[in-house]
N, C-alpha and C positions, 0 to 999 in steps of 0.2 A: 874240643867241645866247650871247656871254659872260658875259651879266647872268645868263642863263637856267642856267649851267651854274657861277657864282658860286654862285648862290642856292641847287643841289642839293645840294653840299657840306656831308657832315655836321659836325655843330658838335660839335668838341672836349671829349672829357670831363671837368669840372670839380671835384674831391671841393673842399668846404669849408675844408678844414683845408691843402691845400697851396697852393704859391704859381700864378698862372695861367702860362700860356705855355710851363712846363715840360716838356719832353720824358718817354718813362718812367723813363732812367738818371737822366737830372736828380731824378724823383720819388720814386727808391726812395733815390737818394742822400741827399734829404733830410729822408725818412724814417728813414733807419740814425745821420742827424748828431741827427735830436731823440731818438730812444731812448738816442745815446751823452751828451746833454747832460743826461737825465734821469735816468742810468743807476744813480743811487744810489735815486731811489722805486723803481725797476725794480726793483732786485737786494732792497732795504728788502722787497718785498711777496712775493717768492720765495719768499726762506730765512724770513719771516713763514710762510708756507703753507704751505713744506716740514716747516719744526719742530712747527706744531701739527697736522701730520696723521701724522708719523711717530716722533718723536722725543720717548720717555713722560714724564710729568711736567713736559716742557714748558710746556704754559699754564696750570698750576696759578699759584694767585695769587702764593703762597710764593716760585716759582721765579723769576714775572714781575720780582718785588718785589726780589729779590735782582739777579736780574739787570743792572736799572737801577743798582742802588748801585753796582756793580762796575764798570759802563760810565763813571758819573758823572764820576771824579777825571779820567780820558783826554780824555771831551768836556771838560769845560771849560780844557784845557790843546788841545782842536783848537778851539775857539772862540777865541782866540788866534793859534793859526799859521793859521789861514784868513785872519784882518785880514793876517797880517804875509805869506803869500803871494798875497795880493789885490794887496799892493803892492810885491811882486815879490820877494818876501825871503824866510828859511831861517833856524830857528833852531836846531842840531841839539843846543843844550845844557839843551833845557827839560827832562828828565829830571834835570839835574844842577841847575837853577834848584828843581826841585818839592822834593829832599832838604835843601837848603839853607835853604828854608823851613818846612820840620818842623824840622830843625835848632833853629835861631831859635826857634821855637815852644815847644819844647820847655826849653830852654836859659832861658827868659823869664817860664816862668809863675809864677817867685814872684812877679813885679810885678803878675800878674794876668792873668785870662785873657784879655779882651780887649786889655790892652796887645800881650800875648804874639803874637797871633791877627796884630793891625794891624802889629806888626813882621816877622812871617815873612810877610806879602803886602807889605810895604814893599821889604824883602830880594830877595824878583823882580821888584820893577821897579827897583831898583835894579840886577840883572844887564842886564836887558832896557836903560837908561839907557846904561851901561858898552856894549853892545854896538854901539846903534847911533848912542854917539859915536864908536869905534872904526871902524865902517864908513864915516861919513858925512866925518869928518874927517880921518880919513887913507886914505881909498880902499879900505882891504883887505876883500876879497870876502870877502860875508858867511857863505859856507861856512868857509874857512877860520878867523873870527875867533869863531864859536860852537861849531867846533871844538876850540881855544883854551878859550875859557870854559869851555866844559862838560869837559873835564880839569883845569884850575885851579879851578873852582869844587867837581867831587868831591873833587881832593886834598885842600881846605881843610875841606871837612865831615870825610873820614876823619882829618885831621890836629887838629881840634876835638876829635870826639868820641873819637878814639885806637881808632876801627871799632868802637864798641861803641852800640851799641841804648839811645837814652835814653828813659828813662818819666816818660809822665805822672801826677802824682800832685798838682797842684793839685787846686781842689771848679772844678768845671764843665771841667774839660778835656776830656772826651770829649761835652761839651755838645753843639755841631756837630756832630760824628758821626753820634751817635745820637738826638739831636732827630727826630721825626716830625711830617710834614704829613699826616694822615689817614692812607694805610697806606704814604706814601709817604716814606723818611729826607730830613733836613735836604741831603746831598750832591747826592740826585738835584733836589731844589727849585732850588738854589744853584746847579745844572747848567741847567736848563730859562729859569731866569732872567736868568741871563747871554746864554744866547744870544738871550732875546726882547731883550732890549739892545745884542745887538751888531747885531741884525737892523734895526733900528728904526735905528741908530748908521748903517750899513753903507748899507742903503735909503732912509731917509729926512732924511738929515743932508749939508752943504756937508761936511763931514770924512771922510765916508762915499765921496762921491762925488769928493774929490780924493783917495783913498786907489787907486781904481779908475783916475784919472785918470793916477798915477805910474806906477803897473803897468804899464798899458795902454801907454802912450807919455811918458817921463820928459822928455825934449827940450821935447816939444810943450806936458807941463805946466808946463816952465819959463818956456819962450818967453811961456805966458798968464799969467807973476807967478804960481804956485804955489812956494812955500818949500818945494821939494821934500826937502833934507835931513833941513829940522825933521817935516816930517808923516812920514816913511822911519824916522827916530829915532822918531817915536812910536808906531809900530806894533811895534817892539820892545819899547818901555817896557808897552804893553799885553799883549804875549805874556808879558814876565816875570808882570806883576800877575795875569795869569793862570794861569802853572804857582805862582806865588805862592800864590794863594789855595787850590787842588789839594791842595798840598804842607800848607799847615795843616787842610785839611780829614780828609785821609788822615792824618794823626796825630794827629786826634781821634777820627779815626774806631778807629782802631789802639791808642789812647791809648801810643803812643810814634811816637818818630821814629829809622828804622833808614837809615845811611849810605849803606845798597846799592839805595834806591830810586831806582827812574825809570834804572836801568842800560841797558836796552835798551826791554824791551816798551811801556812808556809814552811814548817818544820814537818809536818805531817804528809805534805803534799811532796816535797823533794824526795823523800825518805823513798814514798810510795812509787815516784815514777821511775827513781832508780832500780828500785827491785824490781818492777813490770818490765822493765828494759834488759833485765837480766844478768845484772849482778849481784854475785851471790851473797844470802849473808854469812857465809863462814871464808870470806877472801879468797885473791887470787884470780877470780874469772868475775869478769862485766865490760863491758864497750861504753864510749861516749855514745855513739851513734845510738845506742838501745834507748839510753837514759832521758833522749831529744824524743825520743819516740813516744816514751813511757808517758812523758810531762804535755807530748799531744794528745797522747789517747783522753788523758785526764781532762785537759783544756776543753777537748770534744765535747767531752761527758759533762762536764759541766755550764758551758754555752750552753748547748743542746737541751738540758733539764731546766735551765732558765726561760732561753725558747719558748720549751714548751708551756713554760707556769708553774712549774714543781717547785713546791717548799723549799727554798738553799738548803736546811739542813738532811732533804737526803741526799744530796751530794757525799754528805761525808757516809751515808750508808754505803752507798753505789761501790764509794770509795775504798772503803774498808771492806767491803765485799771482795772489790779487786784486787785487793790484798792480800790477803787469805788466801785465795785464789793462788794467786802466782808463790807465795810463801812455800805452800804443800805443794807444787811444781817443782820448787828448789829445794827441795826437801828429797822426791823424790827423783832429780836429778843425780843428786849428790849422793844418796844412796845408789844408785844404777851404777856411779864411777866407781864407788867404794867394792863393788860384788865385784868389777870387771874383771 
């Protein structure tokens, strides 16, 4: 009789895609964790559909094409803070790194433009070096020490150039800038390529995955023989080389280099599309691919509020909104892993 009454027992329904055994809270839970760990293609395909169905002149090529250049300098200065909060770290002066490197740039071209170009990407990783010897060898939290930076490093550009706007006027200084891949500028290539590099670096490299490992649990990667300070120091030397290179691009692109760049919106805006993209802030878990995502969704949202005639400064509302947003996401990510 109990075999009999075993056997009547309907059998549990199973979808594909979730885990088995699962209760329904258990299921919609872990439904709401993968929508929040994707949340940057989510939001990427939204404000994609929103803008080309409502918002005129949108998907014109022209605008597409602009758009991208605009987004370009930001991404590749969050293709940078992604590596350096994958492994658990904050750089809050790469806006003051990216000026510093036009500076240089600019300052340099009678040697030539390439020299010029390799010493204002040299210049941010040499901030990025300086910062995270500064963290690793004397302890000071690395909020505070790119805090630091990034007003010493502005003073010194404003106190260089005496706050005034310097122009390029070498032959090929606005080369970079304005160079074109098909209908696509030299920035946005130089943008898309870095990040297949750090993607590639990130996911398929020993450097990549002790980057993840420090983040993740620094103790546990030291305990395994991980030289946790030098690879912590390296991932700032790569965030400088990367608002580095930003910084010479956008003053070719400009054909000058102006003191007041990277003051806020550019430090504000990598910061932001990193975390939309899904990197955490307490290290160890984020993707490049999220990060390209995140600095779209923003690029969207911001075209788009131009489009339409809205004031630039709610951009930074929108912005900060989206923020928040995805913050309490990672928050409540990170708690769900903690209960598991």
């Amino acid at each position: 009789m109990k075999a009999q009454t075993q056997a009547t027992l309907p059998e549990p329904a199973r979808g594909p895609l979730l885990p088995l055994g699962l209760d329904a809270v258990e299921r919609r839970q872990a439904i709401v964790t993968g929508m929040i760990q994707n949340r940057a293609f989510i939001l990427l395909a939204s404000v994609a559909i929103l803008a080309f169905l409502f918002v005129p002149y949108f998907r014109t090529p022209l605008n597409l094409t602009q758009m991208l250049t605009q987004v370009s300098v930001e991404g590749i200065v969050s293709v940078g803070i992604t590596i350096l909060m994958v492994a658990w770290g904050m750089d809050l002066g790469v806006g003051s790194t990216l000026a510093l490197a036009g500076m240089v740039y600019a300052l340099c071209q009678g040697w030539g433009v390439p020299v010029a170009a390799l010493l204002g990407i040299l210049s941010g990783g040499l901030v990025g070096l300086l910062n995270g010897f500064v963290v690793t060898r004397f302890r000071i939290n690395f909020f505070i020490t790119t805090l630091a930076t990034m007003v010493s490093i502005r003073g010194l550009v404003i106190l260089v150039t005496d706050g005034k706007t310097l122009y390029g006027s070498a032959p090929g200084f606005d080369w970079l800038g304005s160079f074109k891949v098909g209908p696509l500028d030299f920035p946005v290539v130089a943008f898309f390529g870095l990040a297949v590099i750090a993607y590639v670096v990130l996911a398929q490299t020993p450097l990549g995955r002790h980057w993840y490992a420090i983040g993740g649990n620094p103790d546990a990667a030291r305990r395994a023989g991980l030289h946790v300070e030098a690879l912590f120091a390296g991932a700032f030397v790569v965030t400088g080389l990367c608002a580095g290179i930003a910084g010479v691009l956008l003053a070719s692109r400009a054909v000058s280099a102006s003191p007041g760049w990277g003051q806020t919106n550019t430090t504000l805006m990598a910061i932001s599309a990193t975390v939309i993209g899904g990197t955490s802030l307490y290290g160890g878990v984020g993707t490049i691919q999220g990060a390209v995502a995140g600095i779209l969704v923003l690029g969207i949202v911001r075209n788009s509020l131009a489009l339409l005639g809205v004031p630039p400064y709610w951009e930074w509302v929108v912005q900060g909104l989206i923020l928040v947003s995805v913050v309490l996401m990672d928050v409540y990510v990170t708690r769900r892993r903690a209960n598991a």
